[in-house]
KEKE-3310 file (N, C-alpha, C; in steps of 0.2 Angstrom, whole numbers, plus 5000, padded with zeros to 4 digits):
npx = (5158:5151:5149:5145:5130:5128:5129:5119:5109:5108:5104:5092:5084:5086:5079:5063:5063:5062:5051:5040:5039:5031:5021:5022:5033:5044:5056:5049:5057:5055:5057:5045:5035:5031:5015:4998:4990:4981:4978:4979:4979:4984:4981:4986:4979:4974:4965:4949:4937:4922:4911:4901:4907:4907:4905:4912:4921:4934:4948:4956:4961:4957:4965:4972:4982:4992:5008:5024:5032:5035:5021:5009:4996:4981:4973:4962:4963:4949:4947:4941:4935:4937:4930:4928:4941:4942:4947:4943:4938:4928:4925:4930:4933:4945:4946:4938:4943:4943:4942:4937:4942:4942:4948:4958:4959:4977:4990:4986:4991:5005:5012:5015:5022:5026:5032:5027:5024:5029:5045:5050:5039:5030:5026:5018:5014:5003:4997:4985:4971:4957:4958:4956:4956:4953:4937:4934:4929:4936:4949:4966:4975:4992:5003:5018:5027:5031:5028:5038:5035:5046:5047:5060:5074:5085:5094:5084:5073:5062:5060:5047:5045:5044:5029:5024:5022:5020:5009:5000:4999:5000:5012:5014:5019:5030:5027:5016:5000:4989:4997:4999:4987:4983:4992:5003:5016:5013:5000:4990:4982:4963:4965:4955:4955:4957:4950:4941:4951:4963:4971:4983:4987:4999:5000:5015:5014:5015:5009:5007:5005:5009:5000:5001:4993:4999:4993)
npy = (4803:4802:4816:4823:4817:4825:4838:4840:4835:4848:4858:4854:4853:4869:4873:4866:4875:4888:4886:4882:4895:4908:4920:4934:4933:4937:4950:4967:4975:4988:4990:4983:4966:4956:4952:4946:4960:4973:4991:5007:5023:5035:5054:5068:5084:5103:5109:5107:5093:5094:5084:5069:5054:5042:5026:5025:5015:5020:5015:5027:5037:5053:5065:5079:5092:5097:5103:5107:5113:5104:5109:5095:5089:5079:5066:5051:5037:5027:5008:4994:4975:4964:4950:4942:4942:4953:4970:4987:5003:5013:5027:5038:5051:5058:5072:5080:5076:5062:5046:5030:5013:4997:4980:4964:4953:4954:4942:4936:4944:4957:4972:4986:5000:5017:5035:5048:5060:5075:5082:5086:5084:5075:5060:5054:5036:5029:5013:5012:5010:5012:5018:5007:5011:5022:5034:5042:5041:5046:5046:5038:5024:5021:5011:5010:5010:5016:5021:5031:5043:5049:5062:5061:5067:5059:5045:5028:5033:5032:5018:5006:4999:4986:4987:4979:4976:4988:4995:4984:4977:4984:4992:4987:4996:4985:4979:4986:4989:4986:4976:4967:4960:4959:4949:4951:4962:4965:4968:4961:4969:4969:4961:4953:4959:4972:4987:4998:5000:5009:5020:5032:5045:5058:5072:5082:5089:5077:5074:5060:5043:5029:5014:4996:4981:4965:4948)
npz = (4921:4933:4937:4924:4924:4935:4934:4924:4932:4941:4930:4927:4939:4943:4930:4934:4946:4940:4932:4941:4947:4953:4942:4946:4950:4941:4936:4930:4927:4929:4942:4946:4951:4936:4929:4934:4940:4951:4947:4956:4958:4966:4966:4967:4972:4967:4968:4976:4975:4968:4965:4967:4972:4978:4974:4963:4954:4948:4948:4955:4966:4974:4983:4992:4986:4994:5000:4993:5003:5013:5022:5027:5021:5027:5021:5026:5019:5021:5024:5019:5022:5009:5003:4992:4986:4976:4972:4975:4971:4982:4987:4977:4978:4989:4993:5002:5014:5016:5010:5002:5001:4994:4998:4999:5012:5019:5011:5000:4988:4984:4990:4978:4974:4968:4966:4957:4944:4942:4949:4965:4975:4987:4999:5015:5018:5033:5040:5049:5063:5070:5087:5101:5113:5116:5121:5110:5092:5081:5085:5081:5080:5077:5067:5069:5059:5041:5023:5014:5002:4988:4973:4966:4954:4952:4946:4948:4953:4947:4950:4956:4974:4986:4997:5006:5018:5027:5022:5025:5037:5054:5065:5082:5098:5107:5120:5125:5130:5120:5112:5119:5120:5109:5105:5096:5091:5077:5066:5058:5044:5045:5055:5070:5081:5080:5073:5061:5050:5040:5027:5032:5023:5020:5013:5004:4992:4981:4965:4960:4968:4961:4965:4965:4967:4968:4964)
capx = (5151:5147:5151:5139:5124:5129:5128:5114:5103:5109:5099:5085:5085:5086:5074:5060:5062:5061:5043:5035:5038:5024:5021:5023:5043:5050:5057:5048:5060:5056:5058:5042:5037:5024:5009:4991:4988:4976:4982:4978:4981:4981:4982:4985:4975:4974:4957:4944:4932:4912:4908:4901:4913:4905:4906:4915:4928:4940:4956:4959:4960:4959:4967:4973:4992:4998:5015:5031:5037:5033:5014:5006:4988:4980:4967:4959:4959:4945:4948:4936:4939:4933:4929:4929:4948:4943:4949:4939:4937:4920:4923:4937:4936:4945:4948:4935:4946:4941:4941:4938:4945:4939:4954:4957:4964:4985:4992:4988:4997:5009:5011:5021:5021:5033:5030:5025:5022:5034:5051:5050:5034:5032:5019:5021:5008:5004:4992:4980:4965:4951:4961:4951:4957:4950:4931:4935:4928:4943:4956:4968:4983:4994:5009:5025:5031:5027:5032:5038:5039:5047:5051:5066:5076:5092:5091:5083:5069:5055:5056:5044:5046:5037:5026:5020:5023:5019:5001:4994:5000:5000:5017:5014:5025:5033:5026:5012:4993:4986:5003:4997:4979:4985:4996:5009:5017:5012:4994:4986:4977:4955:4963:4948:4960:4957:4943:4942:4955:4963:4980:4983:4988:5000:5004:5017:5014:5015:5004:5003:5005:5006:5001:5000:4993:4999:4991)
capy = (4802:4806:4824:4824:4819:4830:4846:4837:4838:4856:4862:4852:4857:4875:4874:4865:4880:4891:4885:4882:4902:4912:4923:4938:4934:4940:4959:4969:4982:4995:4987:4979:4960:4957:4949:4953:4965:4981:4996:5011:5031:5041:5059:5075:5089:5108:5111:5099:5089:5094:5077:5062:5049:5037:5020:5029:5010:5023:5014:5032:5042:5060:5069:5086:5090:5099:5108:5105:5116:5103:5108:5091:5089:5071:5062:5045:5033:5019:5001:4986:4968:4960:4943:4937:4942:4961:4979:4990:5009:5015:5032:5041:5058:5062:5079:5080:5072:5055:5042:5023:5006:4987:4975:4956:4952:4949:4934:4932:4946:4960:4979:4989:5009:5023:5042:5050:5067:5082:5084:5087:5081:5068:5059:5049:5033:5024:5010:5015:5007:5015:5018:5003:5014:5030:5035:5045:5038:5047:5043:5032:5017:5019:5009:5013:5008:5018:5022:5039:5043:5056:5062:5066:5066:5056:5035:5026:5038:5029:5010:5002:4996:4984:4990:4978:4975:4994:4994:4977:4976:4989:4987:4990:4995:4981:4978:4991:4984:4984:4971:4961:4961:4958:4945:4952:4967:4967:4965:4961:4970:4967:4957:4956:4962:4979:4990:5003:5003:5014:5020:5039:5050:5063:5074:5087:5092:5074:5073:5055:5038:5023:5008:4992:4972:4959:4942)
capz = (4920:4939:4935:4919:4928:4942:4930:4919:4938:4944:4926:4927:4945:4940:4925:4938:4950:4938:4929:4946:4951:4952:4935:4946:4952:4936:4936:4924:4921:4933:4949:4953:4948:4932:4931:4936:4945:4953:4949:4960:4957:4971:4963:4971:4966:4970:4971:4979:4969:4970:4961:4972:4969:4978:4970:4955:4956:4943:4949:4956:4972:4973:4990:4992:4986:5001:4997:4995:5009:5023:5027:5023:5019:5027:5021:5028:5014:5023:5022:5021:5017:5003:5004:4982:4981:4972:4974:4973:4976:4985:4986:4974:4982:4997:4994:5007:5020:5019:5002:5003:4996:4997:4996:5001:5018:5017:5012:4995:4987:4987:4987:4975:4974:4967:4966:4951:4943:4943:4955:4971:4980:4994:5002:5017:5021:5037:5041:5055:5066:5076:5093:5104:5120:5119:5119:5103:5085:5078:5087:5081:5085:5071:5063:5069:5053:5035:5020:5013:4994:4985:4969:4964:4950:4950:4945:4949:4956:4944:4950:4960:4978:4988:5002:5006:5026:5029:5021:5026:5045:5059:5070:5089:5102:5112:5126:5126:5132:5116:5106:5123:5119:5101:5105:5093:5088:5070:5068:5051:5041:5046:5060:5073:5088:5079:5070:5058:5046:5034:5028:5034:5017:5023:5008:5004:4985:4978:4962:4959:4968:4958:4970:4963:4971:4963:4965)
cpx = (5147:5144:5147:5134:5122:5125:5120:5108:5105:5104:5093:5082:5081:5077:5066:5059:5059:5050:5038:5035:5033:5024:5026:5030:5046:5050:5050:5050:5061:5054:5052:5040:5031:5022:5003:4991:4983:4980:4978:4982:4979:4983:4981:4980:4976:4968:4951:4941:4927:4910:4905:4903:4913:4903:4907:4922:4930:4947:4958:4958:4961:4960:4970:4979:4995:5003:5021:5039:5036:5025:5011:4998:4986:4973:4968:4957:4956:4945:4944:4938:4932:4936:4928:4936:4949:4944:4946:4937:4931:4922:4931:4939:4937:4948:4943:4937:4947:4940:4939:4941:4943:4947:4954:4962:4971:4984:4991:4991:4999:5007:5016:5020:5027:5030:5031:5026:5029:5038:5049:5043:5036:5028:5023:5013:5009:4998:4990:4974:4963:4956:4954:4953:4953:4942:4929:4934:4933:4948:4961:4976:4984:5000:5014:5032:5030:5032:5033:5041:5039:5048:5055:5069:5081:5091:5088:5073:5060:5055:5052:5048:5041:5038:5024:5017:5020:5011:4998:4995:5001:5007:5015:5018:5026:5030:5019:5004:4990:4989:5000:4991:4979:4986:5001:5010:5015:5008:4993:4982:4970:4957:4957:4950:4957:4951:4944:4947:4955:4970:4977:4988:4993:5004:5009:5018:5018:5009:5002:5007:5004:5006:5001:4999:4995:4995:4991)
cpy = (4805:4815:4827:4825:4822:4837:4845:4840:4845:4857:4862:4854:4865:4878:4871:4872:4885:4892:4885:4890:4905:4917:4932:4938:4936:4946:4959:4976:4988:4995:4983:4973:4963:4953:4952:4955:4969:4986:5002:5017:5033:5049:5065:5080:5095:5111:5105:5097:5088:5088:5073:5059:5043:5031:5020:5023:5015:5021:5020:5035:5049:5064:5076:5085:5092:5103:5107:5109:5112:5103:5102:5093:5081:5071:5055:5041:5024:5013:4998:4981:4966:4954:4937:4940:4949:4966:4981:4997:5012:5020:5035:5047:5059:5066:5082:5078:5064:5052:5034:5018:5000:4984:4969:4957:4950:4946:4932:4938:4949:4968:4981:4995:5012:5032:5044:5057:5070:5081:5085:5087:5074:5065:5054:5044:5028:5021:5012:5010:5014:5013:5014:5006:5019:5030:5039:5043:5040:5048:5037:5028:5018:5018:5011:5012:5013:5019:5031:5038:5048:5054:5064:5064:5062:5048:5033:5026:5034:5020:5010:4998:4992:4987:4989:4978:4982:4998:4988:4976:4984:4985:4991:4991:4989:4982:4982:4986:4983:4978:4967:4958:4958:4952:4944:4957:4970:4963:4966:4965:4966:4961:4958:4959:4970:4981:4995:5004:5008:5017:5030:5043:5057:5066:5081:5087:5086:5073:5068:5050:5032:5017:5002:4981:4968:4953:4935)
cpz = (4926:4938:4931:4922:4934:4938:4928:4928:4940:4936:4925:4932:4944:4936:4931:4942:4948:4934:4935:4949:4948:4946:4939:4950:4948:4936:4929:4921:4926:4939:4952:4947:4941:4932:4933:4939:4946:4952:4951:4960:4963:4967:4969:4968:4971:4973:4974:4974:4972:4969:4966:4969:4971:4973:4963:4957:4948:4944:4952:4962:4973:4981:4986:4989:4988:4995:4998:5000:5015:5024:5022:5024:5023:5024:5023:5021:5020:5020:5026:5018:5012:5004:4997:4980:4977:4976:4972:4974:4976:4984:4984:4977:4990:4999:4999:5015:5020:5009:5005:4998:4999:4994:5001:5009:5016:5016:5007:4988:4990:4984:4984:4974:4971:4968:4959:4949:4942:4948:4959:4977:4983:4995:5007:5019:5026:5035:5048:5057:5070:5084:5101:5112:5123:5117:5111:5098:5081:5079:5084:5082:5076:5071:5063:5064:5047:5031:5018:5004:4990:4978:4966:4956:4949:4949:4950:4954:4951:4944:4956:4967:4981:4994:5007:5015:5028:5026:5021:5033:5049:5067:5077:5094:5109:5119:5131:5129:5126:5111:5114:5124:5113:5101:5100:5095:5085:5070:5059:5050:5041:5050:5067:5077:5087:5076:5066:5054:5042:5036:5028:5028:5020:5014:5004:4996:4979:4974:4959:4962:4964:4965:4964:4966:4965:4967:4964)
residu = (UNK:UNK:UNK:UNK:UNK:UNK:UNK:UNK:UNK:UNK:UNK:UNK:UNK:UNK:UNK:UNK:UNK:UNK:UNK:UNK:UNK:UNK:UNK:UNK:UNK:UNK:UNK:UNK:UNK:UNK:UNK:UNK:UNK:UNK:UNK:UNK:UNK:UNK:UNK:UNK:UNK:UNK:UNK:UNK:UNK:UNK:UNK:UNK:UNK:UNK:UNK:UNK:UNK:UNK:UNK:UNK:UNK:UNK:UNK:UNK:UNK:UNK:UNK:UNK:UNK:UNK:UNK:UNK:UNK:UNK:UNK:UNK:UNK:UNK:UNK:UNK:UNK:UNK:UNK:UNK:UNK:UNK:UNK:UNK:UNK:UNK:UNK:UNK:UNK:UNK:UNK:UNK:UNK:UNK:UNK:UNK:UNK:UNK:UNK:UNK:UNK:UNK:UNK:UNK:UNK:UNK:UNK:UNK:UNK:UNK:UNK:UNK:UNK:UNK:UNK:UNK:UNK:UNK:UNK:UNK:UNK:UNK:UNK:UNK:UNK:UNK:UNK:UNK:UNK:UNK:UNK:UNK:UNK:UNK:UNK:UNK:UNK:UNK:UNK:UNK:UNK:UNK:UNK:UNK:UNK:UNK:UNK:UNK:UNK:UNK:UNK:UNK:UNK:UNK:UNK:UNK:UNK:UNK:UNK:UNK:UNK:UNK:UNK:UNK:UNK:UNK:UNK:UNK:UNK:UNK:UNK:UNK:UNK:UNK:UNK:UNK:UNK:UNK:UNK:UNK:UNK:UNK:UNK:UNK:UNK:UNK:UNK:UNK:UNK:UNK:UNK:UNK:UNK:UNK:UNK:UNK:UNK:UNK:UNK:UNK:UNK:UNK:UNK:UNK:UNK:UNK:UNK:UNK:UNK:UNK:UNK:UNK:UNK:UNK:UNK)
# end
């Protein structure tokens, strides 16, 4: 009878853990969780874009798309926090160099990204701050961490991974004056230690990013 109500508690156990998970811990197939989300295109393009794109929130970002021999392209996609929990893109063109995006400070989702498009493009993206050392407005302290995302062709090459630690924090080197100023390593995303966000866009002839926050 012990043995019964042993099993009988491991299911109920099980089944409990199961209904308190958050909606977006179930797979949905192609590596990232489902549930609500933002979703976020970044697009390469060959030719720039005349348009103002200012406060065009199209889910979509438009950067250069570099080349797949290596010469990358960068743009500056600008980050601000939002304060009501929304995403939202202020300016979609940054085939001028520069784009922007509003999103929530870490902590209450996640990121999840893949590479899109045609075989053989790349892009890599860090997280950056305004370099609080140098007299230089465009100087900047950037994230010894990132991500890099190709597209190839072989399995597995169309799931989602997360991203998240490597666009919401900026990692600093051990022992430098600014991680002691910080008082970490790994600074959050619109913590006040720092200024000026934004993730640096390096692109070598990748034609679409999926991002994706969950919540």
């Amino acid at each position: 009878m012990k043995t019964v109500f042993a099993a009988l508690s491991v299911v109920i156990l099980v089944t409990v853990a199961f209904a308190a998970a958050p909606q977006h811990a179930v797979g949905a197939g192609n590596g990232a969780p489902s549930g609500p989300h933002y979703n976020l295109n970044i697009i390469g393009v060959s030719k720039d874009k005349s348009a103002d794109m200012t406060g065009d929130n199209g889910h979509r970002i438009f950067v250069d798309l570099g080349k797949k021999d290596g010469t990358a392209v960068t743009t500056r996609i600008l980050l601000s926090q939002s304060f009501d929990g929304s995403f939202e893109v202020l300016d979609a063109n940054g085939t001028d160099g520069e784009a922007s995006f509003k999103l929530p400070a870490p902590g209450t989702y996640t990121v999840w990204a893949r590479a899109r498009g045609k075989p053989g493009g790349s892009a890599m993206m860090t997280t950056c701050a305004q370099d609080p050392t140098s007299t230089d407005p465009t100087a900047l302290i950037c994230s010894l961490e990132n991500e890099v995302f190709v597209r190839g062709t072989g399995p597995g090459n169309n799931q989602f991974k997360n991203v998240t630690d490597a666009l919401t924090t900026i990692v600093l080197a051990a022992g430098s004056d600014l991680a002691l100023a910080c008082g970490s390593t790994q600074v959050d995303l619109f913590d006040p230690c720092l200024a000026g966000f934004l993730w640096q866009y390096d692109n070598n002839g990748l034609k679409l990013l999926q991002v994706r926050f969950y919540y």
